[in-house]
TIPA-392975 format. One record per residue: y, x, z of N, C-alpha, C in turn. Coordinates in pm, whole numbers, plus 50000, padded with zeros to 5 digits. Layout:
<lumtors>
YXZYXZYXZ...
</lumtors>
This chain:
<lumtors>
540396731659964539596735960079539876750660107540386750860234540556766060262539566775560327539296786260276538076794160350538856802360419538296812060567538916813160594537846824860670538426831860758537256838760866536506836160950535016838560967534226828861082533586815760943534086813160843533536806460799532186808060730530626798460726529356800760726529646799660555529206807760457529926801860285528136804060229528066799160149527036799060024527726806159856527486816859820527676821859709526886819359592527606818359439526816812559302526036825459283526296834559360525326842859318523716846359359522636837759324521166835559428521386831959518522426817459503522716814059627522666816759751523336827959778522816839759925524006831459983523586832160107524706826560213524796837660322526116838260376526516849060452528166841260549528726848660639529626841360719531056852660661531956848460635533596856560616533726861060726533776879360689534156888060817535686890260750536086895460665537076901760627537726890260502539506889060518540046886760410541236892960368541616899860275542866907260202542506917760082543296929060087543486935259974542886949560009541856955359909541356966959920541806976959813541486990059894541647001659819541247001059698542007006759574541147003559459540376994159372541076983059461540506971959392542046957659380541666956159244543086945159254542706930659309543716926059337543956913959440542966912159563542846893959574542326896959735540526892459710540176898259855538826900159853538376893659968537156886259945536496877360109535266894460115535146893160208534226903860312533096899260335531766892460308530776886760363529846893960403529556890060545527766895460561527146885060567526196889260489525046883760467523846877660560523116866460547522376866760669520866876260615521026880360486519706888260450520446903660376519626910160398520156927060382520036928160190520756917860090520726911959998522186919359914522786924260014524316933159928524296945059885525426953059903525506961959853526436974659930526556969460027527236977460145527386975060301527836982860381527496980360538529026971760561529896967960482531316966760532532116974660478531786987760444532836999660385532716998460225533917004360234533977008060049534807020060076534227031459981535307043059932535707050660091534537051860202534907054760299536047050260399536547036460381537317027460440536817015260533536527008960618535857001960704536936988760709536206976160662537276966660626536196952960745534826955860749534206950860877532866956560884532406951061034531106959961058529876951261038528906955660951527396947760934526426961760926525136957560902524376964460905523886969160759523186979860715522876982060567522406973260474523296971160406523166960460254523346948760308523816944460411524356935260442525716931560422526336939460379527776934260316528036929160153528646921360161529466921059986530486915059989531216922759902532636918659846532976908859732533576894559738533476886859621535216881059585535316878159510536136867559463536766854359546537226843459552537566833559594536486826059529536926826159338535726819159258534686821059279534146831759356532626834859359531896827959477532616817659550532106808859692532076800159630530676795859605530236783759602530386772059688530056770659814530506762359912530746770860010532266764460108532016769560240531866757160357531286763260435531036748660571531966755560676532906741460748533666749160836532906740761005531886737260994531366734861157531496747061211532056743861344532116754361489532726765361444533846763461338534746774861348536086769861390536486779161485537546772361569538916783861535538706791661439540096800761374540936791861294542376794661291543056788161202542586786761100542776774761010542616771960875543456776660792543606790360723544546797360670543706807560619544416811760506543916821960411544996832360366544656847460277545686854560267547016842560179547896847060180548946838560094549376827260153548776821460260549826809560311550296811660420551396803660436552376801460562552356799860674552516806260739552246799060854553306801261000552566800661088553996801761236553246807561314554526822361338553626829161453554566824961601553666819461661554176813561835555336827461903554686835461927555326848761973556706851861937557076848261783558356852061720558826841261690558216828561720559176814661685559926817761516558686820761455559316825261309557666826661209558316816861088557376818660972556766832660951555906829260891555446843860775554416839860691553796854160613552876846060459551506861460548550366853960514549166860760601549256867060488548686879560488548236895760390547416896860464546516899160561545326906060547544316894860730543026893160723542836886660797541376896660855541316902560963539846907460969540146920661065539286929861094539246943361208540056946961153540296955761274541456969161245540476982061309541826991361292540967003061338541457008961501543046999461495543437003161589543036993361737542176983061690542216977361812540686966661785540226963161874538256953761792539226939261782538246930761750538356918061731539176916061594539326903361561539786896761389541526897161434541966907661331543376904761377544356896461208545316890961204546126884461097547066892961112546986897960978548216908260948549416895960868550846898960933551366887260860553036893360822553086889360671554396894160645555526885960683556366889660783557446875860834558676875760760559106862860756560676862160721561346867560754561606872060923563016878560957562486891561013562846903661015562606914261053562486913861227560986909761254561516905161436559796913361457558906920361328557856928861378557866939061407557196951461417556926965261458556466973761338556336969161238555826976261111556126972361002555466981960876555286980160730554216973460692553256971260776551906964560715551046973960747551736988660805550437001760800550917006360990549027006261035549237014061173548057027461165549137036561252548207047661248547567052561142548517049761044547987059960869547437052360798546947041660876545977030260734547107018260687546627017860577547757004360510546856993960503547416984260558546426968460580547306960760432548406959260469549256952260384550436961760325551306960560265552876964560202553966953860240554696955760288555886949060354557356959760379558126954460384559606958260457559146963160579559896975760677559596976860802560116965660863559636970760964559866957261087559686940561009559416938660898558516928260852556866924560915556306932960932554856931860953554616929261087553656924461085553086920361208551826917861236550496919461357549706920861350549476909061506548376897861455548856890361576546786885561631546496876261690545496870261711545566857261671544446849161671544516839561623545356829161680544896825861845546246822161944547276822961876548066831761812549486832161738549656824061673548426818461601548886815761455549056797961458549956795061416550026777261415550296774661259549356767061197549006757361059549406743661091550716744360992551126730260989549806719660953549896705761032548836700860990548036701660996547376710461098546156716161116544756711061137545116699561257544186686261311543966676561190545226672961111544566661161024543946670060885544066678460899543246685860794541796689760831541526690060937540146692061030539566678260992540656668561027539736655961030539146654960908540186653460784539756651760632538676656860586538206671360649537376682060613536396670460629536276671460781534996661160817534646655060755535366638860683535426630360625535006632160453535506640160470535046642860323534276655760267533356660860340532506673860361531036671160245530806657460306529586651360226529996648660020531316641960047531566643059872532066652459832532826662359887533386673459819531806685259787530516680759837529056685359824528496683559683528916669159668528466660659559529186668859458530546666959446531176671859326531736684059263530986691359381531366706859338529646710259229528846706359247528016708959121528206704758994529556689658958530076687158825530296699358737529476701758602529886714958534530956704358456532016713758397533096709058372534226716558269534646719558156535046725958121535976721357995536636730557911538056726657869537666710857749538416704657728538306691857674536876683057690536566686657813535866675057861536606660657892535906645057834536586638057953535986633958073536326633758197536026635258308536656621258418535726615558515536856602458600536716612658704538416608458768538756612058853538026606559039537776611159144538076605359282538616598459328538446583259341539716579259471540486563959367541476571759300541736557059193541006554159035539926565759047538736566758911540026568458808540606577258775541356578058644540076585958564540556583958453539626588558320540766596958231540296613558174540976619858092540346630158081541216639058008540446647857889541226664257968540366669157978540486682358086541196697657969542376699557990543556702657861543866716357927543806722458051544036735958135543136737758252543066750058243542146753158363542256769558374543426769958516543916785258557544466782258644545706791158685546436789658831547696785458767548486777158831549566771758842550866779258953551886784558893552086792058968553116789459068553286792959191553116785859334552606779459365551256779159348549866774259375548666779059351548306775659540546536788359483545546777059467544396789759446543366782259348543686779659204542366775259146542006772759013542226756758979543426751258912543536736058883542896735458758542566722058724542456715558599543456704858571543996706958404545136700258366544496689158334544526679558326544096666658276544976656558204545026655258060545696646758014545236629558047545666623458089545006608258142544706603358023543846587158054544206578357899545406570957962546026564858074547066556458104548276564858149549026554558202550426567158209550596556958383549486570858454549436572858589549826581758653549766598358554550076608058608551376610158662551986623758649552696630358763553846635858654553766639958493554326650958428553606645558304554226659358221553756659258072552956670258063552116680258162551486688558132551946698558177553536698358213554416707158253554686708058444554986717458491555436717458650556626728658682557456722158746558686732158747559166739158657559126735258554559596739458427558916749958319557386751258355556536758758323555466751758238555436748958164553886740958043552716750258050551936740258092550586743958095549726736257950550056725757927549716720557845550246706957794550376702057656551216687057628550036675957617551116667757606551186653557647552026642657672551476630157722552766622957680553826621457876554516617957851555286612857977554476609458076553806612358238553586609558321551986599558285551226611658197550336609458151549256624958213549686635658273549686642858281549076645758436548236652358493548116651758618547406667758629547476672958763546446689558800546286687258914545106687758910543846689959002542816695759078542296698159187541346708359187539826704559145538606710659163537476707059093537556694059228537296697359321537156684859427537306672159363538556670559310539066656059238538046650559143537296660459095536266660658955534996647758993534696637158987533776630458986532626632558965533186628958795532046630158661532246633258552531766638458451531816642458353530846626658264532416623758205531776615758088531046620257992531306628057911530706631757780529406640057817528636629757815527136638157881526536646457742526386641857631525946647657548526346660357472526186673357466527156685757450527196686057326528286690457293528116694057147527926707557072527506720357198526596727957140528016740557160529066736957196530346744857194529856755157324530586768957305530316774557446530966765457548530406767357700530356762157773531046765357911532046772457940532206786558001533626774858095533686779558225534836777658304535156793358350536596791158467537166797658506536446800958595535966817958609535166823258724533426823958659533756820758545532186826358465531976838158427531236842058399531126861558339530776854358192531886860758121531406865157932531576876157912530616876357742530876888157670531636883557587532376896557562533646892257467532996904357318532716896157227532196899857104532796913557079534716909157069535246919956974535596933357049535196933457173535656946657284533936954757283532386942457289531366943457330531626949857506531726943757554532546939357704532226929557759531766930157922531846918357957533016917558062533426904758110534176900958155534456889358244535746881958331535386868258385536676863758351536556851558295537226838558293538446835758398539646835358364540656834258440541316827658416541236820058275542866810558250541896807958116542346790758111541626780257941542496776857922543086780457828544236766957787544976771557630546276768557626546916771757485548356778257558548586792757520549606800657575550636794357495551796800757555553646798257452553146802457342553866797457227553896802957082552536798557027551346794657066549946795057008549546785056997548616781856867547936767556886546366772256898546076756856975544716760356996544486761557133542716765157191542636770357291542196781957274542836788157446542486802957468541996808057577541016819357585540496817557688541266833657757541206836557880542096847157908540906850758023541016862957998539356870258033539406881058140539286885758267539576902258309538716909058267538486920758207537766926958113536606934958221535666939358205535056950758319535786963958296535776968358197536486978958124537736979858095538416989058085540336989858060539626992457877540016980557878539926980857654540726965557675541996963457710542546946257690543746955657639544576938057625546236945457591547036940557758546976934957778547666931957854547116931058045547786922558148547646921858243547696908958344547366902658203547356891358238548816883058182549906889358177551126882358170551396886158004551556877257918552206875457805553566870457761554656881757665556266877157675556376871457788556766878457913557246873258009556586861858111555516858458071554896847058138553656849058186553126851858334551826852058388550836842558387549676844658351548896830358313547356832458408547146852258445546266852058553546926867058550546776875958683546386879158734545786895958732545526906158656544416920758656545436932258628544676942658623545216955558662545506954358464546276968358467547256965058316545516970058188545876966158086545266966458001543316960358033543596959558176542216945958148542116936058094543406927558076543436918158062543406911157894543026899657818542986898857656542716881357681543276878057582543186864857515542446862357428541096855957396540476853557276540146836857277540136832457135539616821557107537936820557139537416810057113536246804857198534926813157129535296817356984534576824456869533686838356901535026837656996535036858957037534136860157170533646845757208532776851757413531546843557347530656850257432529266842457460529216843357571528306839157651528186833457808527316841857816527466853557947526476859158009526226855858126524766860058143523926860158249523996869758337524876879258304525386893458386526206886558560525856899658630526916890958755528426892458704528916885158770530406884558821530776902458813531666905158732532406919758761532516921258815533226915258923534556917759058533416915759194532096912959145531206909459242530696926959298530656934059212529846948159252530146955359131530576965659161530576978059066528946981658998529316990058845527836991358812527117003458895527357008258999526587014559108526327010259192527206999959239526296988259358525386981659306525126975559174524316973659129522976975059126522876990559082521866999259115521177002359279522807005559334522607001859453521246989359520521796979359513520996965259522519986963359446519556970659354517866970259305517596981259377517536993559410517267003759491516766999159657517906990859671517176981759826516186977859842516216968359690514996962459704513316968659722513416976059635512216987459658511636996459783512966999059866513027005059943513797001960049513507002060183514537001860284514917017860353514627026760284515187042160291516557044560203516787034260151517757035860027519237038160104520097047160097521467050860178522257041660160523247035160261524027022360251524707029060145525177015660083526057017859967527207026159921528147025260055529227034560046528667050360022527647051560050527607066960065526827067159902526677060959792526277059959701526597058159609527827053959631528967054859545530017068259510530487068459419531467079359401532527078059468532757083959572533527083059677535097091459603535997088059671537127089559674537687099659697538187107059719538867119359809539827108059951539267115460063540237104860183541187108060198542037122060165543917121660100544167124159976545367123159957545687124959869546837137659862546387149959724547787163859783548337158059623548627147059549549597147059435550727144459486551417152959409552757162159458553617155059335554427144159378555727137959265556407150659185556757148059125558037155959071559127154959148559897167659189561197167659219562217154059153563297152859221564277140959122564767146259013564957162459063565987164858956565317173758829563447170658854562927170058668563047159958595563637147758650564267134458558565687138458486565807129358395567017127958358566777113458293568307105358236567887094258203567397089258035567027081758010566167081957891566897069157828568227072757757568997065657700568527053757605567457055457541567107044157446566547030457525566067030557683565997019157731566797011357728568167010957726569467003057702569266993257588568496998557502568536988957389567296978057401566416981357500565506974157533565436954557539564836947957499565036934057493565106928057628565866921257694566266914757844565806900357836565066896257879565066882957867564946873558005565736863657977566216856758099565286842458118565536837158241564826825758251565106815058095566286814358095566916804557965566386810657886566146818157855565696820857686563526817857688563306812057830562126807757784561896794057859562736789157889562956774257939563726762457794562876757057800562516742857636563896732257699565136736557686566106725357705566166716057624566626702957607566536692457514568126693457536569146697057451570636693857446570826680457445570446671657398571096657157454570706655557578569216651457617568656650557734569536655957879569826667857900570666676057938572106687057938572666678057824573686684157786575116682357867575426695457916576386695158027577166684158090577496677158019578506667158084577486653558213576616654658195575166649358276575856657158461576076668558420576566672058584577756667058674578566657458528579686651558570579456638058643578086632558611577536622758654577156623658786576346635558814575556638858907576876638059008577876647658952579096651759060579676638559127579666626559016580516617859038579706607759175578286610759201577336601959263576946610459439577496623559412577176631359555578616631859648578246630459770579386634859846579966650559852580916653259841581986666659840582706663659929582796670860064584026664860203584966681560179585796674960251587346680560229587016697560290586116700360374585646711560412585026720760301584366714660203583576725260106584926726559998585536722059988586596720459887587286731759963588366730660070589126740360119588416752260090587356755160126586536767960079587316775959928587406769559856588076775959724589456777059712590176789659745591516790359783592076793359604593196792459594594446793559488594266804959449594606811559267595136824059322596216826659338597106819659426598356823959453598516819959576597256820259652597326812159814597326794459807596776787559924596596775959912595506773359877595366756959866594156755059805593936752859624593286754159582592426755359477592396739759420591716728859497591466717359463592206710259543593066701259462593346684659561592686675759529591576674559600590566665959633589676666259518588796655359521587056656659496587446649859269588826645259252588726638459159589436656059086590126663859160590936676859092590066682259039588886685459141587756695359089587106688959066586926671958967586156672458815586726671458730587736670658736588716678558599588656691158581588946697758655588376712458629587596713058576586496710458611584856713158587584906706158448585246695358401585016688958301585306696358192586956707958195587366716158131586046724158096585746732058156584786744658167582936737558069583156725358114582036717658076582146715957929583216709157906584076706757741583576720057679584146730257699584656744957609583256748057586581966745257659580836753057657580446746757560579866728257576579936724357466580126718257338581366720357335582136718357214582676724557144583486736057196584176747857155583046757557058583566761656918582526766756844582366779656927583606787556966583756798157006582416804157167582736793557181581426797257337580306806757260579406816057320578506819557314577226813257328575966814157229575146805657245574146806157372573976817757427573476823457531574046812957665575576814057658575946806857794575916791957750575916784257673575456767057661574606766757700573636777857675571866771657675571976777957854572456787357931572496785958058572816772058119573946768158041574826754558106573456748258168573116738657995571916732758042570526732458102570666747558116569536750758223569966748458354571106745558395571516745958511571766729858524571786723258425571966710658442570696703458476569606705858400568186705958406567736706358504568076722058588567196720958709567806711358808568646713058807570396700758951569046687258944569666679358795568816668958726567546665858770566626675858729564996669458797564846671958970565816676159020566356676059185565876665259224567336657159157567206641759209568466638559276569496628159300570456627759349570126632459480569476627059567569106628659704569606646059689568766652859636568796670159687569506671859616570196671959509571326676359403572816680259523573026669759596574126674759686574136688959730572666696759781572126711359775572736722159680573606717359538573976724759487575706724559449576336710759567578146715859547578616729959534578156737659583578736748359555578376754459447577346754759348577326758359247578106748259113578526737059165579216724659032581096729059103581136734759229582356739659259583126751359184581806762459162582156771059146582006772259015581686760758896582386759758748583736759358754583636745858868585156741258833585966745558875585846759258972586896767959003587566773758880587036775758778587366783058670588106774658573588266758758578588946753758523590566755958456591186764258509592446768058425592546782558398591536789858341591556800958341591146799558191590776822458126590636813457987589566814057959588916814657865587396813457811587156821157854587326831857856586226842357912585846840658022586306832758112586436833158306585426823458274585706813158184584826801558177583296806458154583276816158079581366819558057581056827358173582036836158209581666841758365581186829858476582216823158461581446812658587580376807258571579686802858436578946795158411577856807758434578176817558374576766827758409576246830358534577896833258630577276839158789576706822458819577166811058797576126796458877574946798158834574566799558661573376802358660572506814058720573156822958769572606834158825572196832658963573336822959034573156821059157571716809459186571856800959090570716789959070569186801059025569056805858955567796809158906567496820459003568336828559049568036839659172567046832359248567686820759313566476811059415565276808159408565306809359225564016802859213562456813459212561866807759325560416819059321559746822559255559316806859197558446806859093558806817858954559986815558927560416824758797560326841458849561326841458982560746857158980559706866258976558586856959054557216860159088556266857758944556896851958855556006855458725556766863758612557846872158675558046884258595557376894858612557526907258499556216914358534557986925158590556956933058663558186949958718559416951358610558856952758476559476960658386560436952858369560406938258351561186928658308562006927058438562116924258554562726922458657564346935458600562936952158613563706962558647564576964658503564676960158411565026958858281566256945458287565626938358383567506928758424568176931158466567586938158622568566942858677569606955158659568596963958548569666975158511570706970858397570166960758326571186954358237572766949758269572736940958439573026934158549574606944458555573676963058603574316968958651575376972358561574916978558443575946983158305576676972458357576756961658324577756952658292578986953658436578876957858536579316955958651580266974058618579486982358571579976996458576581346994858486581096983758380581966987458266583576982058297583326973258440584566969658534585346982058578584466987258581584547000058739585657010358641584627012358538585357024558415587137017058371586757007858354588407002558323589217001158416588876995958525589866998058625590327018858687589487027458626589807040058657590647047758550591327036758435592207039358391593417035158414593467028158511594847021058536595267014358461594397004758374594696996058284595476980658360596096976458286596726960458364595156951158372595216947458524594326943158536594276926758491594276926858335594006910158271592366907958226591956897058237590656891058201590766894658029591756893157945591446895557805591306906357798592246922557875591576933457856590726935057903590166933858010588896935458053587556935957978587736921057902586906916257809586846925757680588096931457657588276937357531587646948757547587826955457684587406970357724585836967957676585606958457752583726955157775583436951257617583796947957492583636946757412583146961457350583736969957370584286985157294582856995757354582116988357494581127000557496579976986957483580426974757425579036971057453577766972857391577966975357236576856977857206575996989057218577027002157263576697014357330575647011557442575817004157474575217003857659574306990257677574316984157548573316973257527573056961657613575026954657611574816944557688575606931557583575406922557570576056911557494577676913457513578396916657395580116911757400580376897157418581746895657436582336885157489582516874257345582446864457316583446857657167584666852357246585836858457207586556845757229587946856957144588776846757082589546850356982591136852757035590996855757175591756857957267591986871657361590796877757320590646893057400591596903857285592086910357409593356922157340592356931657382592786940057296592786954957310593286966257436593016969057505593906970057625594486990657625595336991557701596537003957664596357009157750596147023157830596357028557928597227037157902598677040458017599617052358028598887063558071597817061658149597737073658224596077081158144595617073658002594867082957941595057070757782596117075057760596517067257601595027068557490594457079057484593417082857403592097079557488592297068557547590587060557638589767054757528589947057757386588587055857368587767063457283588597075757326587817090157253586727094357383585607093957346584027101357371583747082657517584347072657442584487065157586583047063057593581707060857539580587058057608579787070857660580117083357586579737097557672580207095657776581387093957848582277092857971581587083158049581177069658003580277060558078579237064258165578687072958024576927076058104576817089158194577637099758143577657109258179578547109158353579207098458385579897098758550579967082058619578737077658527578947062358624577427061858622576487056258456575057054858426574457063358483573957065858596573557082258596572467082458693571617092758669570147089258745570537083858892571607094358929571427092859146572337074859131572837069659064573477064159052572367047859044571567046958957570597035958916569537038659014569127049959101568297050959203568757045259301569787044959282570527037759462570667026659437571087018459319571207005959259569577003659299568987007359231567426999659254566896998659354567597011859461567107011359594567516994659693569106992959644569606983859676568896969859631568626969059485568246954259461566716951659527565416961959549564476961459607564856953359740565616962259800566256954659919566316941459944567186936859851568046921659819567066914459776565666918359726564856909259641564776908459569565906916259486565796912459334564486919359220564146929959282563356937459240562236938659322560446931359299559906925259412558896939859503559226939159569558756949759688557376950059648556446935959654555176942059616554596938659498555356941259388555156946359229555516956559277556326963559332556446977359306555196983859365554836979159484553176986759561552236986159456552156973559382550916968159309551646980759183552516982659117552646995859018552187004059049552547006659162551987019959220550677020959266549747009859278548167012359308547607013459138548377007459080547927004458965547397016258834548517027058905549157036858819548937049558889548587048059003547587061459115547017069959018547187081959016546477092758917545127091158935544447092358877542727092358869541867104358954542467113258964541777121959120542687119259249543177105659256544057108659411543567091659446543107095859602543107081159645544167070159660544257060159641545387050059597545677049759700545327047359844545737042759966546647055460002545807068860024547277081360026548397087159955548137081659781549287078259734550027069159716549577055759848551217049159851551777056759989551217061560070551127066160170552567075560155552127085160007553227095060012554157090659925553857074959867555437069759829556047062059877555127060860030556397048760118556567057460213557707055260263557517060360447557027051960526556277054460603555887046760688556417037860793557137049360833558087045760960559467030160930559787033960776560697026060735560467017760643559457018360511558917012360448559637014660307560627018460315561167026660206560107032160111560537031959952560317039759860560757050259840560247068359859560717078259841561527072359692562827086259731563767087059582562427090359470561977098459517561037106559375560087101759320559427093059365558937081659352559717067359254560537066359304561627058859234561487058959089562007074559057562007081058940560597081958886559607080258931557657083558915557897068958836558207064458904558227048258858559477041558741560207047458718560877045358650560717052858499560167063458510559597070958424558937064458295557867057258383556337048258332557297037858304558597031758307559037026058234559617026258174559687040058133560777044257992562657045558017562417040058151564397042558192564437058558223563687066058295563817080158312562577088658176562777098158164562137111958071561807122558193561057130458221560797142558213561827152458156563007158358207563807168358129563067176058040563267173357916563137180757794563267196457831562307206757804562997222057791564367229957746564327216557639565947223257598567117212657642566687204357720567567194557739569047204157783570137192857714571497198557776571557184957832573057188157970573427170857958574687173457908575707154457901576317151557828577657161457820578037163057722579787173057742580517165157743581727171857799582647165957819583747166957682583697150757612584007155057474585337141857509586157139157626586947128657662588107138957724589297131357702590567134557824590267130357924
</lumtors>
């Protein structure tokens, strides 16, 4: 059920009911926020926070909540799109998608406007007009439209359903419900035992995992290659509470009682907190409950080794077993600060009491923090050695199940026409493949050596079959979607091993680049920690070819052997790489990784690289905003210091900034007082 603006909602909190003026992302506060006024002067603000105006009500008639914190919403006689921040939709005007960021007033113009980040650069902005930032986007990404604009696929038969099912989705949103309950399902009454309960990622809202008793479901607990929880084969199903019936097990057994979007205290912090994720993380047995803290006393941010499970600003976030919370009666954190609080008993007593914003510890409305110059950075060599970890090294392959030669199958069952083939020319001119049976011999080669050959690296097999894996749960139908990645093994078919793990790496690179889901649950550091890994490896081309070395794949390999552990990227195995000779600097491998860092690795050098992969996607535009609200100095308002780390006009990240940010991740230092840089200790 989507809430949306204009919609009449009922909140768990004294069940106050109020209508959605405002939806998106506020100053100083992480993720997104519904805007309600109230129909009773029962809140804690007029619309403003922190001297910012996000909609207009009258005193204590506003509050700011959660998604989890709407109890019901009713959508009679609202005639706005059915859309919320984060989904898709079509703006009429530009005959072009986009994803909504912010829904509600502006300052520059009255009425409810949809701020929307588009696919193709065909808007007028960054997300910011006239000095205020609504959203973070690419320039000419943003766009600011009316509702008229907006077209929701599906829109009418989703109206109808609402209707139709308004009266039971009433009924079953009061089911309390929580982790290993068993519970019957809506519709075909399945019966099972409730095994997760968090967000699923490329998917909003709060699901519940449900292990079935029959084998009706969908999965094993798992979705797109991500485990939420086990089970057996297509025994497995996720759900929203809607689906929730009943709760079988009427009798409790005295266990806490707590879902996602409850307030606990967490014993070992003496903290309270809310409920964001039930289940059993990678590596752990058991259940766990994953908490946003009120207080910065967590370890984390929700994301553990590489994997997001909810959601909060860094060190709110903590994992405890069921031992460590008791259930409070406290509100919702994210519902009101402990001065709105006060705020809202102060009302009550009095209707002289000053609207909220002005009662709060207000903000400063600019911001004068002044970055560091670029050139008080320098680079901070020990990140190199830093741990990289790739999709494959946390994706559960089964080597038989998926063991390479499975793509020979796939290959042998899809069409390949004589057009995608010509595509791959000779290297000696001509074509590459005679016909569709040449290039699976090829491929079969490249397939063989990975796994069979002791010599392969274990790193690139376990890519293979990640790449076989994902093709595989495709499906023949969409598998044809990836000839050019089963082409571009078998291009490499008569070349020597080393070409062979290259190819297999750039397909897997080219395959997992696509995938959203994986990028969008890396955290900054890990993205910006691949991609600089990415780069070394690309520089160490650059350095050998500026010796005029013979340009062969075994020296190459051999060169890249000689700085790799210097520069902290995996060497090559193969029992075939030479040593390689240069005439024109015989002594290339005296001071050769000083020479690396000191005129290739080099700050202006990885600033422009990062500038570039931000660009490309590789490095996500808004993790980098969300770092930077995150990490706002404590006397400067967050909104004027992204202000002075984007441009406006272009949407660009200042250079110095860059480096602000790179800093906090340990790739740049602060120049030392006595810092020297590197000498020149090379011919």
């Amino acid at each position: 059920m989507t809430t949306t603006v204009g919609d009449r909602v009922k909140l768990k909190q004294n069940n106050l009911k109020g209508t959605v003026k405002f939806i998106g992302e506020m100053a100083g506060k992480y993720g997104v926020w519904y805007g309600i006024e109230l129909d009773k002067a029962q809140g804690s603000s007029n619309g403003s926070i922190r001297n910012v105006q996000y909609f207009k009500t009258k005193r204590n008639k506003g509050l700011f909540v959660k998604q989890y914190e709407i109890a019901k919403t009713l959508h009679a006689d609202n005639p706005a799109p059915r859309c919320s921040v984060g989904d898709t939709v079509k703006i009429k005007k530009f005959n072009c998608h986009g994803t909504v960021r912010y829904i509600g007033g502006t300052d520059f113009k009255a009425g409810t406007w949809y701020g929307v980040e588009l696919k193709k650069p065909l808007g007028k902005n960054n997300g910011t007009v006239k000095n205020r930032l609504y959203f973070a986007c690419k320039y000419r990404y943003g766009a600011f439209v009316k509702a008229d604009n907006i077209s929701v696929k599906g829109q009418k038969q989703q109206n109808q359903q609402q209707d139709e099912h308004a009266e039971h989705k009433e009924q079953v949103q009061n089911v309390s419900v929580t982790i290993n309950d068993t519970v019957q399902l809506t519709g075909d009454r399945l019966i099972g035992t409730i095994k997760f309960i968090g967000s699923i990622q490329g998917k909003q809202g709060v699901f519940y995992g449900i292990a079935l008793k029959g084998n009706k479901g969908k999965n094993d607990g798992s979705v797109n290659n991500v485990r939420y929880f086990q089970c057996g084969k297509n025994k497995g199903v996720f759900v929203h509470k809607s689906r929730i019936q009943s709760r079988l097990n009427i009798i409790d057994s005295g266990d806490v009682r707590v879902t996602v979007g409850d307030t606990v205290k967490v014993s070992k912090f003496q903290c309270h907190g809310i409920v964001q994720f039930i289940g059993t993380p990678d590596g752990k047995k058991g259940i766990f409950y994953g908490v946003e803290l009120k207080e910065e006393k967590g370890k984390n941010n929700g994301t553990v080794n590489g994997r997001k499970y909810f959601e909060c600003a860094d060190n709110f976030g903590i994992f405890v077993k069921k031992e460590q919370i008791a259930q409070s009666d406290e509100l919702p954190i994210n519902e009101v600060d402990g001065d709105d609080v006060k705020e809202v008993e102060e009302s009550k007593e009095s209707e002289e009491t000053q609207p909220a914003v002005q009662a709060e510890e207000a903000e400063p409305a600019e911001c004068d923090y002044k970055a560091p110059d670029v050139e008080a950075y320098v680079v901070d060599l020990c990140h190199v050695k830093q741990t990289v970890h790739d999709f494959s090294d946390r994706m559960k392959v089964d080597g038989k199940k998926y063991n390479g030669r499975k793509l020979l199958n796939i290959f042998d069952k899809i069409k390949v026409t004589e057009e995608e083939l010509s595509l791959w020319g000779g290297y000696w001119g001509g074509k590459l493949f005679n016909g569709k049976a040449d290039a699976r011999s090829k491929m079969e080669t490249v397939i063989k050596y990975a796994e069979k050959n002791s010599s392969c690296s274990k790193h690139i097999k376990q890519k293979l079959r990640v790449i076989t894996k994902i093709i595989t749960q495709k499906g023949t139908e969409k598998s044809s979607e990836y000839v050019h990645i089963l082409l571009l093994i078998a291009s490499h078919g008569n070349v020597c091993n080393v070409m062979k793990e290259v190819a297999i790496g750039n397909a897997y690179g080219l395959l997992t680049d696509k995938l959203d889901d994986y990028v969008q649950q890396q955290s900054l550091a890990e993205q910006m920690r691949k991609v600089l890994r990415d780069y070394r490896v690309l520089l160490v081309e650059k350095l050998f070819h500026s010796f005029e070395m013979m340009n062969n794949t075994h020296y190459i390999a051999g060169f890249h052997n000689q700085l790799a552990k210097a520069i902290g990227v995996t060497p090559y195995n193969d029992p075939n790489i030479c040593t390689p000779t240069s005439s024109k600097c015989p002594n290339w491998k005296k001071g050769l990784d000083q020479r690396y860092f000191a005129t290739l690795y080099t700050r202006e050098n990885i600033i422009e690289h990062v500038l570039e992969q931000i660009n490309e996607k590789k490095i996500s535009y808004q993790k980098i905003v969300q770092f930077l609200q995150d990490h706002c100095p404590k006397d400067c308002n967050k909104m004027g210091f992204l202000q002075l780390a984007i441009d406006i006009d272009t949407g660009l990240i200042h250079k110095q900034f860059i480096c602000w940010i790179l800093e906090k991740l340990n790739v740049f230092m602060m120049k030392p007082a006595k810092w020297k840089p590197i000498e020149k200790c090379w011919d």
